[in-house]
N, C-alpha and C positions, 0 to 999 in steps of 0.2 A: 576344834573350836579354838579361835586365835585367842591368847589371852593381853588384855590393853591394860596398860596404865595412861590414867589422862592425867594432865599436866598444866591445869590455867587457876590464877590469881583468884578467878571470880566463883564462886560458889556455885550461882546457876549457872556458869557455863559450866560449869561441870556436871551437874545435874544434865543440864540438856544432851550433853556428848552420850553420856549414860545411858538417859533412855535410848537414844535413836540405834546407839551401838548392841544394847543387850536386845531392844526391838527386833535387831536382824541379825542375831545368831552369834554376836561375839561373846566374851565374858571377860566383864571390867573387876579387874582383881585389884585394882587400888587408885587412889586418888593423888596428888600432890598441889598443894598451893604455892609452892615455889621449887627455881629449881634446887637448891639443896636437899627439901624434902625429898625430888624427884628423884636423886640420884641415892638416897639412900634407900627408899624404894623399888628403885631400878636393881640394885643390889640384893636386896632382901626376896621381892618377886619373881623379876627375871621373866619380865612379859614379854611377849614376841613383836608387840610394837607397842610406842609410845608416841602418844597424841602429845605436843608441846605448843604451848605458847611462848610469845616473845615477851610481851613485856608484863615482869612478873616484880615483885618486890625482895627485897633480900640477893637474890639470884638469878637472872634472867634465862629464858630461853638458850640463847647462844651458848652462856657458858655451863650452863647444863650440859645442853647436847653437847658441845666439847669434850665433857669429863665422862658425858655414856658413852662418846666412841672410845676414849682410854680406856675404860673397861671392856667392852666390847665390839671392836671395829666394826661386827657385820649387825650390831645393833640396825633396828628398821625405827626412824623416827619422820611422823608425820607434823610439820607445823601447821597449827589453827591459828589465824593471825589477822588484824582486822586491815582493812586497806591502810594504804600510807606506811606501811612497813617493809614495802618493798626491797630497800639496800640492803634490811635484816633477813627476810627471805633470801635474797641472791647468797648471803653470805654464808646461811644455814646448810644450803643446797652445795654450796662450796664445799663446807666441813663434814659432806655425808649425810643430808636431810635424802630424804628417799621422795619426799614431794610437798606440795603446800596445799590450804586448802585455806580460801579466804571466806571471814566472818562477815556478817553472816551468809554462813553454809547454807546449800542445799543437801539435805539430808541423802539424796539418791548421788551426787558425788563427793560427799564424804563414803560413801558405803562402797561406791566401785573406788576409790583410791584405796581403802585398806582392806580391800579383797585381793588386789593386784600383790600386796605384798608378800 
């Protein structure tokens, strides 16, 4: 069983990630609302992938994922991201995103994008 940490600002978007992911077999071993939190997280859990957003408060998406690949080059990080953030997707995918998954998701490909991983 993959173990996730998710990674968005909003509360029930994390809740929603939650359900759909423990729904189908994952196991979400932590939460973060920003990326600071995430990467202290990221450190402490040491999930197999991390769901990320972009635009977060305090710390964003990017420089999050930046500071997990420092820790971890072969980290797997999946961005959740709502349309219109595209040049931030390209850039993510640049620094080692492993793929994107644009809000609002469909629930069956979020689940084939982090089954692939």
């Amino acid at each position: 069983m993959k173990k996730i940490l998710i990674v968005d600002d909003a509360a029930f978007m994390r809740f929603a990630i939650r359900t759909v992911l423990e729904r189908n077999g994952f196991q979400v071993v932590g939460e973060a609302e920003n990326g600071s939190v995430a990467i202290s997280k990221y450190k402490e859990l040491q999930p197999d992938i991390v769901t990320m957003d972009i635009t977060m408060p305090e710390m964003d998406g990017i420089q999050a994922l930046r500071e997990i690949r420092k820790l971890n080059p072969n980290s797997k990080i999946i961005i959740i991201s709502a349309l219109g953030q595209e040049s931030y997707v390209r850039e993510a995918v640049k620094l080692g995103a492993k793929g994107f998954v644009v809000k609002p998701y469909k629930e069956d490909y979020l689940i084939r994008t982090l089954s692939k991983l």
